[in-house]
C-alpha positions as CSV (number, residue, x, y, z in Angstrom):
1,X,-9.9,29.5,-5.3
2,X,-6.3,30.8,-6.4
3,X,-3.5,28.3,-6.5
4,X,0.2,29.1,-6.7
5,X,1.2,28.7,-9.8
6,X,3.7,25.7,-8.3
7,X,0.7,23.7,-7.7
8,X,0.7,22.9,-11.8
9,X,4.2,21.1,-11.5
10,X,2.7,18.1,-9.5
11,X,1.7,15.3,-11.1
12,X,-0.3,12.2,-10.4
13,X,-0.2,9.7,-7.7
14,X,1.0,6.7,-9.4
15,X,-1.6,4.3,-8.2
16,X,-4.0,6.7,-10.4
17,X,-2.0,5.8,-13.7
18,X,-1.5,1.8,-12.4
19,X,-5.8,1.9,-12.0
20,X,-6.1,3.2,-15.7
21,X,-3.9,1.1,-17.1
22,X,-5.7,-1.9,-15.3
23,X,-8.8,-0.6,-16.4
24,X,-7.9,0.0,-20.1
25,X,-6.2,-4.0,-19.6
26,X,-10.1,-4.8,-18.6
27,X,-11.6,-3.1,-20.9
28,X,-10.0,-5.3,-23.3
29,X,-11.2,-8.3,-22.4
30,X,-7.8,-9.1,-20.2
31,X,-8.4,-10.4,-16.5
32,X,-7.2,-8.3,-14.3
33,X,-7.0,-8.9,-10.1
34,X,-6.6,-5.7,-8.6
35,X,-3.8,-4.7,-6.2
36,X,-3.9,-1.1,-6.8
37,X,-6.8,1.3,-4.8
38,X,-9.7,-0.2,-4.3
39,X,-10.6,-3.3,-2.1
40,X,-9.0,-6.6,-3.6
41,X,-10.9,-8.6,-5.5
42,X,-10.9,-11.7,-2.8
43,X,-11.8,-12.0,0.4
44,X,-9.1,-11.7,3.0
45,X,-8.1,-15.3,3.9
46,X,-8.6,-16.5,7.3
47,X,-5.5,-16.4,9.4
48,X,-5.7,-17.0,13.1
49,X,-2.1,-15.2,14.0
50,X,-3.3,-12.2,12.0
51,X,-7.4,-12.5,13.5
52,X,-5.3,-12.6,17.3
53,X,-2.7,-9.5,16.4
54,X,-6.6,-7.7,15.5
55,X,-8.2,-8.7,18.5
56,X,-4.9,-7.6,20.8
57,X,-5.2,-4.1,18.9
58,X,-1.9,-4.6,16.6
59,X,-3.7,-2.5,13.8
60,X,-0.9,0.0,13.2
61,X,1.9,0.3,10.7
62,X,5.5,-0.6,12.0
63,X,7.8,1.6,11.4
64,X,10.6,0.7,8.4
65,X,13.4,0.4,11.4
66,X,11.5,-2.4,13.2
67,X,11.2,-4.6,9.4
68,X,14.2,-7.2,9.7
69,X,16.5,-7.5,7.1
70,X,19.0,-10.3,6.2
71,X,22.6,-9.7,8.1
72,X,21.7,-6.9,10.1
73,X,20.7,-6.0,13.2
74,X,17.5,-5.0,14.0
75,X,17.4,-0.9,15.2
76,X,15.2,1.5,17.1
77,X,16.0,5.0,15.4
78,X,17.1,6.5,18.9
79,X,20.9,6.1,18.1
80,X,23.7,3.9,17.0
């Protein structure tokens, strides 16, 4: 298939270049717990509020507008 010739600018997802770094840091002997692209390492702990928020169908993202933030108030992107 023929690409633009644009599509040779983009680079890698950073999470790519975090994994091979953590890799090579492995590869050397270091211990290494990922956070990166792959499952963690652990098991997820056991949390009832989060196991209820599951079961109630809370599964999505929220959106950055709904995250508080110290000293202001919280918004709902439809206007000032």
């Amino acid at each position: 298939m023929k690409l633009a010739g644009r599509m040779g600018r983009l680079g890698t997802e950073s999470a790519c270049d975090v994994l091979a770094g953590a890799e090579a840091l492995e590869g050397s002997g270091r211990k290494v717990i990922h956070f990166e692209i792959r499952e963690p390492d652990f098991d997820t702990p056991q949390h009832e509020a989060a196991m209820e928020a599951l079961r109630s169908g809370q599964t999505n993202e929220s959106s950055t507008s709904s995250v508080p933030v110290a000293g202001r108030k919280p918004t709902t992107g439809l206007g000032p």
